[in-house]
C-alpha positions in Angstrom: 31.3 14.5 -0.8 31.6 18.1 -0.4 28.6 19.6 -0.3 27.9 23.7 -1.1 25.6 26.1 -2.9 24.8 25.1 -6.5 25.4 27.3 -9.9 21.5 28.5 -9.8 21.5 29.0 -6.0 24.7 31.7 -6.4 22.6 33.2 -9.9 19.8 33.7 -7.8 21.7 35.5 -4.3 23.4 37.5 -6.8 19.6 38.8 -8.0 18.9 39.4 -4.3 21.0 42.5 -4.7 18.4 44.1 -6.5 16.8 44.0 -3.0 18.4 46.9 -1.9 16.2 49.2 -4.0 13.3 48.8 -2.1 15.5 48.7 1.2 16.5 52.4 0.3 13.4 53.2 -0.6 11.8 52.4 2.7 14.3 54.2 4.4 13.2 57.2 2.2 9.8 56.6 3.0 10.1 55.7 6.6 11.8 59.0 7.3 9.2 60.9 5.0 6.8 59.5 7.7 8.9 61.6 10.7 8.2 64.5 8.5 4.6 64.3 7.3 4.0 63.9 11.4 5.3 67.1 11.7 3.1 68.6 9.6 0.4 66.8 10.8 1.1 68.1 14.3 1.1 71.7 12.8 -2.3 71.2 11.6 -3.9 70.1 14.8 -2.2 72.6 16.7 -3.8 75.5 14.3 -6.8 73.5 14.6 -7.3 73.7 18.5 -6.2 77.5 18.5 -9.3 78.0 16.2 -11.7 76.0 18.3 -10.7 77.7 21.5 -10.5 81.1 20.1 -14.4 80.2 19.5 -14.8 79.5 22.6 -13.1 82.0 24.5 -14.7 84.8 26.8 -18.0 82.3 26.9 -18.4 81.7 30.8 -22.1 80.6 30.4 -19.9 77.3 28.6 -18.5 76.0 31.6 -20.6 76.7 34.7 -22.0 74.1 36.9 -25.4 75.0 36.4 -25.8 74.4 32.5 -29.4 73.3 31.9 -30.1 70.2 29.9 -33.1 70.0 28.2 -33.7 66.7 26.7 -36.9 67.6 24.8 -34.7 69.7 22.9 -32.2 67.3 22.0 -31.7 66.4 18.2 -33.5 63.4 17.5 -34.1 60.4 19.8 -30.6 61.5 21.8 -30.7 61.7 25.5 -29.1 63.8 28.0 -28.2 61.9 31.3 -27.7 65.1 34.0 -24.5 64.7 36.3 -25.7 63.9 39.5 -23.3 65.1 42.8 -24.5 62.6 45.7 -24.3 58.8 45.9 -27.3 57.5 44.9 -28.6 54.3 47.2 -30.9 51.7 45.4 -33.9 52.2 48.1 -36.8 53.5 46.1 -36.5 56.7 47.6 -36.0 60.0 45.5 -35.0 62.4 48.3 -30.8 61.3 47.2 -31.7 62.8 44.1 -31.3 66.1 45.2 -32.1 69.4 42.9 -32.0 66.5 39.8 -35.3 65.9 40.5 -36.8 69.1 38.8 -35.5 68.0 35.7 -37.7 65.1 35.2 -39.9 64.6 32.9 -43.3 63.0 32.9 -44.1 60.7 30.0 -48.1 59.5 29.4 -49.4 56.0 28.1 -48.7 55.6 24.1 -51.5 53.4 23.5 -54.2 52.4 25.8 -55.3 48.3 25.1 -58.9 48.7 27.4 -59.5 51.6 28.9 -59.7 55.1 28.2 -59.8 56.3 30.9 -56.3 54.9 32.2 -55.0 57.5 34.1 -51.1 56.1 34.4 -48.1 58.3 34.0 -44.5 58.1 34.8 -41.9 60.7 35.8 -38.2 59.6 34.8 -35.0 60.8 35.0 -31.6 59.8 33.7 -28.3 60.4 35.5 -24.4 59.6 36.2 -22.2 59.7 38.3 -18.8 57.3 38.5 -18.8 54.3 36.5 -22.9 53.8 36.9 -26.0 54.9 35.1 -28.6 56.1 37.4 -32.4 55.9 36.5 -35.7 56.8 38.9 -39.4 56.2 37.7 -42.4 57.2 39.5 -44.9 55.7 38.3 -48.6 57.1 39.3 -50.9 54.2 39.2 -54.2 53.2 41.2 -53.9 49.4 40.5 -50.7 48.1 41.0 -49.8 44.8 40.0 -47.2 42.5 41.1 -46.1 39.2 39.7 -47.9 36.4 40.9 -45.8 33.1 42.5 -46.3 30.0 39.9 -47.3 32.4 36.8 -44.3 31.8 34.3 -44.8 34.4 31.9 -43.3 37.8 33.0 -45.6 40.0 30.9 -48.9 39.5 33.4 -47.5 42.0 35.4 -46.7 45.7 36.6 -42.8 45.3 34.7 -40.4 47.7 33.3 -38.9 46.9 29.8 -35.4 47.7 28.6 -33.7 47.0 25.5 -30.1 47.3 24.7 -28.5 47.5 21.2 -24.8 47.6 20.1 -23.5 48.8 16.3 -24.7 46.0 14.5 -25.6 43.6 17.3 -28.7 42.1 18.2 -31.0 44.0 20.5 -31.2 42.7 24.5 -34.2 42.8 25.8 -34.6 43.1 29.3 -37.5 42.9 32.1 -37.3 44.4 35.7 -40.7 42.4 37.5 -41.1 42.0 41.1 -43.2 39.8 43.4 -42.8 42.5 46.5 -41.4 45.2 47.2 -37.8 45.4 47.4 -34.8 44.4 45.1 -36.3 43.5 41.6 -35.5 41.0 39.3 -34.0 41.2 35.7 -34.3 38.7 33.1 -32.9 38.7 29.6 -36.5 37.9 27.2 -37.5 36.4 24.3 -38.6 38.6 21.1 -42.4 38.5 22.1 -41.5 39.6 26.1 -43.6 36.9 27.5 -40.4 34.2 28.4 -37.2 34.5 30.0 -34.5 33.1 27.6 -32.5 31.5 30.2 -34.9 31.9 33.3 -31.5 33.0 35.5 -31.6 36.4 36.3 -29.1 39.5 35.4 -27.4 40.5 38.5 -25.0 43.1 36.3 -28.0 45.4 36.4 -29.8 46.2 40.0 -33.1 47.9 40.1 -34.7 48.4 43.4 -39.3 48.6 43.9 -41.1 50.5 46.5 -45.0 50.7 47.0 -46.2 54.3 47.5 -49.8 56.1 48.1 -50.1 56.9 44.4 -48.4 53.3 42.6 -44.8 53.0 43.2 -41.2 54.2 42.6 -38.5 52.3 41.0 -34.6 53.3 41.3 -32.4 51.8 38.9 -28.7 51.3 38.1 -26.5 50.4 35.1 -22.8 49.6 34.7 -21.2 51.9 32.0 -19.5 49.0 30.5 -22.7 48.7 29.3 -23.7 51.8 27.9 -20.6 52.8 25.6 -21.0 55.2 23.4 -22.5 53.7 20.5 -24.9 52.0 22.7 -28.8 52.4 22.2 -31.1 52.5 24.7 -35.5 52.5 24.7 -37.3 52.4 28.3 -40.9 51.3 28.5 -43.1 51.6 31.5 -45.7 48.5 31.0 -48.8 48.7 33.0 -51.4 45.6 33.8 -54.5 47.1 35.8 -57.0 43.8 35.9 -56.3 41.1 38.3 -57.8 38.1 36.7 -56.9 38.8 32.9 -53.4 40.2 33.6 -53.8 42.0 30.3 -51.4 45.0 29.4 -53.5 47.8 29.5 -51.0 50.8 28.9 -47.4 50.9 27.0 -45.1 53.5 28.4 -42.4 54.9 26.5 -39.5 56.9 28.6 -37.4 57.6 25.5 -37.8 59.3 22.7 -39.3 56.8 19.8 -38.0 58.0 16.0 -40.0 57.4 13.1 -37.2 55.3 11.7 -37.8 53.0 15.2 -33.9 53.5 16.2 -32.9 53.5 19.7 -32.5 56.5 21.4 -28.6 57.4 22.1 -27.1 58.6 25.6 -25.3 61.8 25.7 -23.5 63.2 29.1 -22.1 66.3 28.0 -22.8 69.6 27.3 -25.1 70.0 24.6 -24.5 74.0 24.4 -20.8 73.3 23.5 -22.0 70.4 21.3 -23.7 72.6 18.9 -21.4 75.4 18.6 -18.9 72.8 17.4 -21.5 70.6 15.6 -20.0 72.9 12.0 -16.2 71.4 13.2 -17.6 67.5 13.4 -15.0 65.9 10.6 -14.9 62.8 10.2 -11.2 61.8 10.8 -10.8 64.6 13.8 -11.8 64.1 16.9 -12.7 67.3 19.7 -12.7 67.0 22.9 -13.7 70.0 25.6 -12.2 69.7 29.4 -13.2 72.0 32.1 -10.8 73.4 35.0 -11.9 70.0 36.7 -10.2 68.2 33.7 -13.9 66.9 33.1 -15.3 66.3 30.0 -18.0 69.3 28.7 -18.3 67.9 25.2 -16.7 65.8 22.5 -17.3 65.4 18.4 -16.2 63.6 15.9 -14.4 59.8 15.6 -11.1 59.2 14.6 -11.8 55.7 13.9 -12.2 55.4 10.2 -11.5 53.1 7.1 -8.3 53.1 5.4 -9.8 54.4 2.4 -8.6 51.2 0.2 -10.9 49.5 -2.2 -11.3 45.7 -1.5 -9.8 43.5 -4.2 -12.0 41.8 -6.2 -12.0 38.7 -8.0 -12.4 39.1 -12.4 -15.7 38.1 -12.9 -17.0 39.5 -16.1 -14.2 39.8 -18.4 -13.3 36.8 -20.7 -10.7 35.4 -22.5 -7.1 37.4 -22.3 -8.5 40.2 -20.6 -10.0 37.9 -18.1 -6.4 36.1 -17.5 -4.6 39.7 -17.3 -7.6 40.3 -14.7 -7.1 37.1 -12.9 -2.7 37.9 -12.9 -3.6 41.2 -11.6 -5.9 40.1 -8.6 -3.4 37.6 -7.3 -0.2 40.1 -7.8 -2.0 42.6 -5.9 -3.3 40.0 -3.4 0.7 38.7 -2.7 1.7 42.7 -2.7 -0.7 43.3 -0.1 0.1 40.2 2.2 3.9 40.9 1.8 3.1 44.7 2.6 1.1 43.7 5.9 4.8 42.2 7.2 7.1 45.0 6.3 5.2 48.3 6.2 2.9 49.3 9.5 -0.9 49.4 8.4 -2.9 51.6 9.2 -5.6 50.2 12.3 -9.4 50.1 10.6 -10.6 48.9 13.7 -8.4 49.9 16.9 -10.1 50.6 20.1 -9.9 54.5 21.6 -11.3 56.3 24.5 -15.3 56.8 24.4 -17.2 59.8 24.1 -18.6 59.2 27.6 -16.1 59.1 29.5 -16.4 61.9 32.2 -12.8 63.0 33.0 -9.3 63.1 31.3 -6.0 63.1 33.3 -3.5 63.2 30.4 -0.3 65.3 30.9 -1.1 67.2 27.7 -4.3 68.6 29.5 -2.6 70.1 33.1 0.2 71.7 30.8 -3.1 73.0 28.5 -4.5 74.1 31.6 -1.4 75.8 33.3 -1.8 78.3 29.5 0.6 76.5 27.7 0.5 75.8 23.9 1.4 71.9 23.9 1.1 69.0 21.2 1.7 65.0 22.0 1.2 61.1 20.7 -0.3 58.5 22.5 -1.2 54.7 21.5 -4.8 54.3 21.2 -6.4 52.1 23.9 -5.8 48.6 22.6 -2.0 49.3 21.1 -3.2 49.3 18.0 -2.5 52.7 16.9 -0.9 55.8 17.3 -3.1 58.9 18.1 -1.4 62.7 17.6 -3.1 65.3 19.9 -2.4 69.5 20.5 -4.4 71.1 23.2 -5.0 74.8 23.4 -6.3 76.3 26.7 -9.5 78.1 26.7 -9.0 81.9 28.1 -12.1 83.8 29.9 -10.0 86.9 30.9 -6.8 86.2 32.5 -8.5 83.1 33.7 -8.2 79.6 32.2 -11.9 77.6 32.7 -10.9 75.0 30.4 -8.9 73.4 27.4 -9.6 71.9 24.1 -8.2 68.9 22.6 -7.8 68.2 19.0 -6.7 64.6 17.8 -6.0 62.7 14.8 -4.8 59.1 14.0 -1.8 58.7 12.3 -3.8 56.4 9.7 -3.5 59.2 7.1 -0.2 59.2 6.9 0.2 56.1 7.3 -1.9 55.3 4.1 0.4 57.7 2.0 3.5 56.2 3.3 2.1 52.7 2.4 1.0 54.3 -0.8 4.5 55.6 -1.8 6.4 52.4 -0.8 3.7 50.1 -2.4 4.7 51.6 -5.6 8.2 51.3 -5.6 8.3 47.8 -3.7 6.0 47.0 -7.3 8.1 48.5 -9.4 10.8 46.4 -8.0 9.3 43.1 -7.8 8.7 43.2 -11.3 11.8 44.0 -12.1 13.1 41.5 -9.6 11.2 38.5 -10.6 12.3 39.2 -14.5 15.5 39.7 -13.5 15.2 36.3 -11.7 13.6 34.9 -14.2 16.4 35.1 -16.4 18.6 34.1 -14.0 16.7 31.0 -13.1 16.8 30.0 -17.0 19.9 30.0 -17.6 20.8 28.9 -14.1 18.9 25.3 -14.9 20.1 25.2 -18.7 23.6 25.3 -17.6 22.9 23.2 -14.6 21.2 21.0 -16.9 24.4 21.1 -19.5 26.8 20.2 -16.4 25.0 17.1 -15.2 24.8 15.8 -18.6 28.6 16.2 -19.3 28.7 14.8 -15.5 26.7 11.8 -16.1 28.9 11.4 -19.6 31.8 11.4 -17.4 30.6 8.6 -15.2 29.4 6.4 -18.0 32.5 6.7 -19.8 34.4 4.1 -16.9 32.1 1.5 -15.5 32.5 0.9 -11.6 35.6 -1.2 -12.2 37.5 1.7 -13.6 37.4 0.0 -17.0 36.8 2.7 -20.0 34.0 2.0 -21.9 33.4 5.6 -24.2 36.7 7.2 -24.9 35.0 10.4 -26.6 32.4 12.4 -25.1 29.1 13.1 -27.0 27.6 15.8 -24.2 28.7 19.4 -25.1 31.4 17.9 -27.7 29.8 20.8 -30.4 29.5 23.6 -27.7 31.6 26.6 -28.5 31.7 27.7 -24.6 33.6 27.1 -22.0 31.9 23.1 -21.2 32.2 22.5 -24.9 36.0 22.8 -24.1 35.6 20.7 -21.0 34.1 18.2 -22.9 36.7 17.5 -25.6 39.3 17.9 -23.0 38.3 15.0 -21.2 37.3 13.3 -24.2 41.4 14.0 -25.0 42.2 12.5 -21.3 39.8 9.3 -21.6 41.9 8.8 -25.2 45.3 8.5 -23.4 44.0 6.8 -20.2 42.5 4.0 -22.6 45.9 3.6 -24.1 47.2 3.1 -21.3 44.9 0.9 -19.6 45.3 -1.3 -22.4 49.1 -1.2 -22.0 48.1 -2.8 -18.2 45.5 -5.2 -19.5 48.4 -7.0 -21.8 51.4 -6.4 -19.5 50.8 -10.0 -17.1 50.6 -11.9 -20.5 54.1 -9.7 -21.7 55.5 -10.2 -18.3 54.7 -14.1 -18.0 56.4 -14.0 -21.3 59.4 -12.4 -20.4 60.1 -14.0 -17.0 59.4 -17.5 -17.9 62.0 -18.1 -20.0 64.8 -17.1 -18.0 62.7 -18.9 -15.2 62.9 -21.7 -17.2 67.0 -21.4 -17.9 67.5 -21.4 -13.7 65.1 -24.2 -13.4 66.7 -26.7 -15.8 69.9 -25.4 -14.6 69.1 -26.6 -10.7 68.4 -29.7 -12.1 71.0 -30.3 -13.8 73.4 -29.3 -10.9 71.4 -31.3 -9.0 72.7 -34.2 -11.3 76.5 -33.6 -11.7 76.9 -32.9 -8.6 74.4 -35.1 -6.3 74.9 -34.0 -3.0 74.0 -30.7 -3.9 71.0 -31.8 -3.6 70.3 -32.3 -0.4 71.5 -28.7 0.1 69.3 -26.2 1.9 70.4 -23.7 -0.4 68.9 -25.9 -3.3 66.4 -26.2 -1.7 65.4 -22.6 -1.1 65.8 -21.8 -4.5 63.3 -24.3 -5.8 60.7 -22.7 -3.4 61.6 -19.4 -4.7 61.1 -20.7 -8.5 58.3 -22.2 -7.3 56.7 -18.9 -6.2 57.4 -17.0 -8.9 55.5 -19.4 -11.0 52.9 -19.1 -8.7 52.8 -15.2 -8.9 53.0 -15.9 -13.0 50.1 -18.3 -12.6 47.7 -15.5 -10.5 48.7 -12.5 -13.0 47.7 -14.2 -16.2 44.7 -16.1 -14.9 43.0 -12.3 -13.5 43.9 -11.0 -16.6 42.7 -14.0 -18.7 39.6 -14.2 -17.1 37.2 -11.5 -18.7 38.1 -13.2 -22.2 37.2 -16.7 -21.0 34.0 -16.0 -19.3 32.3 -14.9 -22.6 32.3 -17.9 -24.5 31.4 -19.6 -21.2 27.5 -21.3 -21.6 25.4 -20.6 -18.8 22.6 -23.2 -17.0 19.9 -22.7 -14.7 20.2 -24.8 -11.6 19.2 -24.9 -7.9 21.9 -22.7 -6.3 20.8 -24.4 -2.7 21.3 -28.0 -4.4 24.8 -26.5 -5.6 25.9 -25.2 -2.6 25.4 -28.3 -0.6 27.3 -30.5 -3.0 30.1 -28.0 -2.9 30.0 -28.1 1.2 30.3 -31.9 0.9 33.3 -31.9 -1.3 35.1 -29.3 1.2 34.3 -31.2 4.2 35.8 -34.3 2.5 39.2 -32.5 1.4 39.2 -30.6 4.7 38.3 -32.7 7.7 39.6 -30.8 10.1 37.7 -27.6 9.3 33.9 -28.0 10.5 30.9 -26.7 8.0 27.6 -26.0 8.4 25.1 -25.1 5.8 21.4 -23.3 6.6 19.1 -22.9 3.1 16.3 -20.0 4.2 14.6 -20.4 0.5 14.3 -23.2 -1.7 14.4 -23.2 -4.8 16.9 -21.0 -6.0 17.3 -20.9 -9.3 20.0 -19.1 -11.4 21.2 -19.0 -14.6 25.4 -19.3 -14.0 28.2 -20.7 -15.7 28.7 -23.6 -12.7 32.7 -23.6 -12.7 32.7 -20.4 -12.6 30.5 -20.1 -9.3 32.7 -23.0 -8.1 35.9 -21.4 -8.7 34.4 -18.3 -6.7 33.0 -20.1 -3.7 36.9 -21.8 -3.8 38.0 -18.7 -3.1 35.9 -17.5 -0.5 36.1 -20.8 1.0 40.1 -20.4 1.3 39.9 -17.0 2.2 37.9 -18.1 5.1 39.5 -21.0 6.0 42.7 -19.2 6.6 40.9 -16.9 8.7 38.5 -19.0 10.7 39.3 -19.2 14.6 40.5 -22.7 15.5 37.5 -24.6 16.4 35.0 -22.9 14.9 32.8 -24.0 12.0 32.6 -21.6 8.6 29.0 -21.4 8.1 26.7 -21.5 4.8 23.6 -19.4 4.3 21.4 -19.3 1.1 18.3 -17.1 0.8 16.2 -15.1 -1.6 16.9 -11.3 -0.7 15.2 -8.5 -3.3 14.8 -10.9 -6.6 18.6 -12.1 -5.8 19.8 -15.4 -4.4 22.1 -14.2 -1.9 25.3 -16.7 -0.2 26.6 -15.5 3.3 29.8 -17.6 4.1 30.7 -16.9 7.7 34.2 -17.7 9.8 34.7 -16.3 13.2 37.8 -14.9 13.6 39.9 -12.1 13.0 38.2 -8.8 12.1 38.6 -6.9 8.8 40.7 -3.5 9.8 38.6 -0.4 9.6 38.2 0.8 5.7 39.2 -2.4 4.1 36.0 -3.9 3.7 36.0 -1.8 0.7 38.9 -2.3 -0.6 39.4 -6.1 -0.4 38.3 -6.7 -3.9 40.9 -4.6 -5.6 43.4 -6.2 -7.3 46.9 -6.7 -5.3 45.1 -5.9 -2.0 45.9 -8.7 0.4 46.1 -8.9 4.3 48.7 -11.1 5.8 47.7 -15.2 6.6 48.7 -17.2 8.8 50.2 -19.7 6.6 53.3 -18.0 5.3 53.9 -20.6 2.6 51.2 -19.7 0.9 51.3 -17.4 -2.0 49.0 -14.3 -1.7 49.4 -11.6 -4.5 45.8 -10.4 -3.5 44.2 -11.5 -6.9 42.1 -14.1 -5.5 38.8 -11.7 -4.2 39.2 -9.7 -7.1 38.6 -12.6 -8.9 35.7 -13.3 -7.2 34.2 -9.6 -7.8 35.4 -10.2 -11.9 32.9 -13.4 -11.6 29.8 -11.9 -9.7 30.0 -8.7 -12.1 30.0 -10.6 -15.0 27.1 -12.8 -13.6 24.9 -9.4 -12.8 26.0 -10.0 -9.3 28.2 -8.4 -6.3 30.2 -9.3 -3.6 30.5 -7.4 -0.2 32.0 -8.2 3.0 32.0 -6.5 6.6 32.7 -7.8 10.0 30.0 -9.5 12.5 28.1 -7.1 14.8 27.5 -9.9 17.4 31.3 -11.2 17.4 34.6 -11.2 16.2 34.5 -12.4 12.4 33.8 -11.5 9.2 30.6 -11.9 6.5 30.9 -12.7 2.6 28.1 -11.9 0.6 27.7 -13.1 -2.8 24.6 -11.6 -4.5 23.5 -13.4 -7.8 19.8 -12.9 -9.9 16.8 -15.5 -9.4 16.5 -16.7 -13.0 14.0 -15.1 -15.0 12.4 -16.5 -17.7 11.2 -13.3 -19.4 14.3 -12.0 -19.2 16.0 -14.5 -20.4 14.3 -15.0 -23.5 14.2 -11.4 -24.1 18.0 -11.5 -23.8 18.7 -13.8 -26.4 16.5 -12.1 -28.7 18.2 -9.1 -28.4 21.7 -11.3 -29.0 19.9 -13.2 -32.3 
């Protein structure tokens, strides 16, 4: 069977061409996208020439010795000071260099039992590499360190920190010792009494050391820690008596808002910070690089939402509106998941460079230092989208003491592309899925038209090739096209019925015709035979009797096949044991052929059908013969009954010759034979066919197909276990 696309399959490909419109449209769009860029890149490029031309001739912006005052910081912000040396975790200050007369001394907040606690602290924030520096010196008369065996970490001389990411949960940390020397940090419970885990922190290292007036504390942070949306509070905790271990003073080293937010960590300039504090925009992002390509100042994020309302689900509405409401929320919902595959989204949540990092190396920044104009794209620091920068140098004079960098992501024009092609892809899909719509309807109704007129087609000739329906009821009233099919074959089943009937009645007209003048040469021989007697004995004589006697054979074989049909109807059926049938039969053929061995093997007893008996015995004649002629010599033909699938099924097996490849199907067709071994027998190949005429008319069927295990060859005759049901409801229907 020949197998290829079907009617509504080709309807539907051809409605794929109505794909191309959105194809060209995002081709339109996509190069629309090069050219909104462009102008993007013109924008940022004015924009850094107006933020530089602010800053030029400003030299007091970019010397080394820029104070930071962090009590004049907005807020709760710190500024950490750039420190130039190394700094060595030893509890000594003297590394600190000139950094030290920017400390600031911070005094108890709250004093739990005495009023008279004289503590204070001097701290210090600073950076320098890829570490957060911090010194405390902490001025107390009764310093207490944490007793061996004493599990809680609050009955002690300890140093609190607490860490808090954008919308995280806060980590709380304690730096205790026992001695002096290299402290330990834990991570704490809410209350700060308990280690959570009870193994210390070894990302952090703080380092204790006794002195005259308490004792100083150097400690150091990883930045990874401290990104730029990281908050930070410091508190000094102080425990003066020895046998309550009671906190007696709370320190605060950071500045504590009303709100109770965490204070924030600024390392750059906060001069430059607020002369472009009126630029800050919320999709822009400035940066400010010294000579030194470090990193003065930055404002602004260019992180930001894609400025799409979420879809919600109808909630409200009811009735009509609330299924229009419902169709609408599930279109958009499929638009939006197809446009997440073909268009590029813009990134809500892509990762960029921090705003404390200390030093830029990009290529766009030496060219803007060398006094050169310059504009460039970079991916963001994950991949996950595309950032558009222009840098303008800063001029003091002839000199160049820095640069400014202005940059955007691309997720603005990215939204208006995705804006532009979401309408048209719409627009198209709705026309599209009408259009296919259509198509699919009247794809399926003329599908649906075919395989009827198909299936009135195969019902018209049963499997025999007999024709039962000469005229065509499917599509016999259609105007169309398969209206004309229809009565055309309706036209060609007419003619073909005529002249199957011609062949039905020509072996009864040929019998006719041939046996008389069969008769004339028969009586003819014998009357030769008398006049003249020693004709006789003649082999010529002879031969022509077998010859006459052959043709009456092939007479006999014609009529009978054709005959058959008409006999088997008025034939009365019975309901016997098909095993007890069998084995009767196999005693009679044993008896009239003793030198051909049987053997018989009943898997299921009983096995009862309803049959007309001579029938079936006529059949299993047949197949008997047929395999006796075959059999190998020495070899027994062997019986097997059994109940297969509500059917009583006979396998009658002779080793032997093989049936040639394709014939198995084609045995039972009438004037099929294969050559015997016994030449004078006649075979006009009527015999099997017979056998299929009896098995169809008994709701049966016949098969046959060589042995797997050896040379030979397997009859099957299939016949219905008798139902009584059935059969009752069968003769109702004939009454």
């Amino acid at each position: 069977m020949r197998s290829g696309f079907s009617i509504r399959t080709k309807l539907l490909l051809v409605a794929l061409l109505l794909l191309l419109i959105p194809w060209m449209s995002y081709i339109y769009v996509r190069d629309l996208k090069t050219f909104l860029l462009s102008g993007q890149e013109s924008a940022l490029s004015l924009t850094s020439r107006a933020v530089a031309t602010v800053l030029h001739d400003r030299p007091e912006l970019f010397t080394e010795d820029t104070n930071i005052d962090p009590e004049e910081s907005d807020e709760n912000d710190i500024y950490a000071t750039p420190l130039a040396d190394f700094i060595a975790l030893n509890g000594e200050l003297n590394d600190w260099g000139e950094q030290t007369t920017q400390a600031v001394t911070y005094f108890p907040e709250n004093d739990l039992l005495n009023e008279e606690n004289n503590t204070s602290v001097n701290h210090l924030l600073g950076y320098r590499g890829n570490f957060m520096y911090g010194f405390f010196e902490v001025i107390d008369d009764s310093v207490q360190l944490r007793k061996r065996g004493f599990l809680r970490v609050d009955a002690a001389d300890h140093i609190r920190m607490t860490l808090q990411d954008p919308g995280r949960a806060e980590n709380r940390y304690t730096l205790i010792a026992r001695e002096p020397g290299r402290m330990s940090i834990y991570l704490m419970d809410e209350a700060w009494q308990y280690p959570i885990t009870g193994k210390p922190n070894y990302d952090i290292a703080a380092e204790l050391k006794l002195t005259d007036q308490g004792y100083n504390v150097e400690v150091r942070i990883p930045r990874f820690m401290l990104a730029s949306e990281t908050r930070l509070s410091l508190t000094v905790v102080d425990v003066d008596n020895p046998s309550t271990l009671a906190i007696a003073a709370l320190i605060p080293t950071t500045p504590q808002s009303e709100n109770d937010d965490l204070s924030r960590i600024l390392v750059q300039s906060p001069e430059i910070a607020k002369i472009l504090k009126g630029l800050d925009r919320s999709d822009t992002r400035i940066w400010v690089i010294d000579a030194e390509k470090r990193v003065r100042t930055v404002v602004g994020n260019i992180i930001t939402d894609n400025g799409k309302e979420e879809l919600r689900k109808p909630s409200s509405a009811k009735g009509l509106e609330y299924v229009w409401e419902s169709l609408r929320y599930y279109y958009n919902k499929s638009l939006q998941t197809i446009f997440a595959y073909i268009i590029e989204q813009p990134s809500v949540d892509f990762a960029d460079l921090e705003g404390d990092i200390e030093q830029r190396n990009d290529l766009i920044i030496e060219r803007a230092l060398r006094g050169e104009i310059t504009s460039d794209r970079r991916p963001s620091l994950d991949n996950q989208g595309t950032i558009l920068m222009s840098a303008h140098p800063v001029f003091m004079g002839d000199d160049i003491p820095g640069a400014v960098i202005v940059e955007q992501s691309t997720n603005q024009v990215l939204r208006q592309q995705q804006e532009t092609l979401e309408n048209v892809i719409s627009v198209t899909l709705l026309v599209l899925i009408t259009v296919a719509t259509a198509l699919l309807f009247f794809a399926s109704r003329l599908t649906l038209r075919i395989r009827r007129l198909r299936n009135a087609t195969e019902t018209a000739i049963d499997r025999d090739g007999r024709i039962v329906n000469q005229k065509l009821l499917a599509e016999a009233k259609s105007g169309d096209e398969l209206g004309d099919l229809s009565r055309s074959v309706s036209n060609m089943l007419g003619r073909l019925s005529q002249y199957t009937s011609y062949l039905r009645g020509l072996p009864d007209t040929l019998a006719h015709e041939v046996s008389n003048p069969l008769n004339v040469v028969n009586s003819s021989l014998h009357n030769l035979s008398q006049e003249i007697p020693e004709s006789a004995d003649s082999k010529y004589m002879e031969r022509a009797k077998n010859g006459i006697n052959r043709i009456g054979s092939i007479l006999r074989n014609l009529t009978e096949a054709a005959n058959l049909e008409q006999a088997m109807q008025a034939e009365t059926r019975e309901v016997i044991d098909l095993a007890e049938l069998i084995e009767s039969y196999v005693d009679g053929y044993s008896f009239s052929n003793p030198e051909q061995a049987f053997d018989v093997i009943i898997h299921s007893r009983p096995l009862l059908v309803e049959i007309a008996p001579d029938y079936i015995a006529q059949a299993l004649d047949k197949l008997v013969d047929n395999a006796i002629d075959f059999a190998a010599q020495d070899t027994a033909i062997v019986f097997k009954a059994r109940e297969l699938d509500n059917f009583a099924q006979i396998d009658i097996i002779n080793q032997g010759s093989r049936l040639p490849e394709g014939m198995a199907e084609r045995i039972f067709e009438p004037l099929v034979s294969l050559g015997r071994k016994d030449a004078q027998k006649i075979s006009l190949g009527m015999g099997l066919y017979i056998v299929k005429l009896i098995a169809s008319f008994h709701g049966g069927d016949v098969l046959a197909r060589n042995l797997l295990s050896s040379d030979g060859v397997i009859f099957s005759l299939s016949l219905p276990i008798y139902n009584p049901r059935l059969s009752d409801k069968a003769q109702k229907d004939s009454t």
